[in-house]
N, C-alpha and C positions, 0 to 999 in steps of 0.2 A: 250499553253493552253489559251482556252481565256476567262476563269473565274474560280470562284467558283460555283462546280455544289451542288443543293440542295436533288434533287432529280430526279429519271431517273425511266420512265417505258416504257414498252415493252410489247405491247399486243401480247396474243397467240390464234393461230388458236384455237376454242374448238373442234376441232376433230384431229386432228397433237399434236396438243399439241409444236407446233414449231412455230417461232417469226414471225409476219405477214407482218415484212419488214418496220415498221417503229418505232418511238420511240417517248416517251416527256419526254424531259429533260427542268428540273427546275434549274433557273440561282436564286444565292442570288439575284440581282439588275440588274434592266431593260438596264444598260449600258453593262453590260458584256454578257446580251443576245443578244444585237444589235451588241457588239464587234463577238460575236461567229456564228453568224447570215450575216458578211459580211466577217467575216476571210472560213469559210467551205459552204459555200453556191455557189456551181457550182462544186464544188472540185469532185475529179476521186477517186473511192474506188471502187473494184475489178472489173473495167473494168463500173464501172456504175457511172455517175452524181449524187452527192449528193443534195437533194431540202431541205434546211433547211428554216423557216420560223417560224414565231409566231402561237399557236395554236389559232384558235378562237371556241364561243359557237357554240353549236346547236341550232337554234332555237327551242323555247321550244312551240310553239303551231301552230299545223297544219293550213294551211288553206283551207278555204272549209267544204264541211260535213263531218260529222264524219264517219269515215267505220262501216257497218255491219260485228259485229263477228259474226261465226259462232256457232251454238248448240255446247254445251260440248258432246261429246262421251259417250255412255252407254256402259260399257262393264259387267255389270251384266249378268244374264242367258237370252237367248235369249227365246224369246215370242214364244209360241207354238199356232199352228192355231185349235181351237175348232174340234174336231171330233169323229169318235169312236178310239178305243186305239188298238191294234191287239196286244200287248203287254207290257200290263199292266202287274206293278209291285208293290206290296201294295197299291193300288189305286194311284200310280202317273203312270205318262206316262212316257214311255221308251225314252231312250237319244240315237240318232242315233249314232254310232261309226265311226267317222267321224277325226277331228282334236282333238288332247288331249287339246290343247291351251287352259287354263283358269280352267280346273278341279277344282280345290282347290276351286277358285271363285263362281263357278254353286256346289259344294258339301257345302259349307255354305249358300249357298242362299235357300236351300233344307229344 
């Protein structure tokens, strides 16, 4: 062992939901990260080279301009184009019978 560990995380895929192959583990003191860091670092574990190394930040601000995001998405009732009605129903206009997707949404928007 080459220290006391403080803390260990292991990020997960968000769609597997399984380990994304690497890990950060917390030493109490920077000497027993450097001890743990030259004792497992090249080391063989199931057939693969271990890269053990200190994490560092991300940089926290882009350089260059900033991106264009795009419009938020309307998924309210779709916009009908002005015209006569061939079937009319209590004065509103008929809903083509098409994709059921969104019902509920276009019958409160009604």
């Amino acid at each position: 062992m080459a220290g006391a560990v403080v803390d260990v995380y292991m990020p997960a895929d968000r769609t597997t939901g399984k380990p994304r192959g690497f890990a950060f583990v917390e030493f109490s003191s920077d000497a027993e990260a450097a001890e743990a860091i030259s004792r497992f670092n090249g080391q063989d574990l199931g057939g693969r080279a271990l890269k053990i190394n200190l994490a560092t930040d991300r940089p926290k601000e882009r350089t260059g301009p900033p991106r264009e995001r795009l419009a938020p998405r309307s998924f309210g009732a779709p916009a009908f184009e002005p015209g006569p009605s061939f079937f009319a129903v209590e004065g509103r206009m008929s809903r083509p019978k098409g994709s059921r997707r969104g019902t509920r949404g276009r019958k409160r928007s009604l």
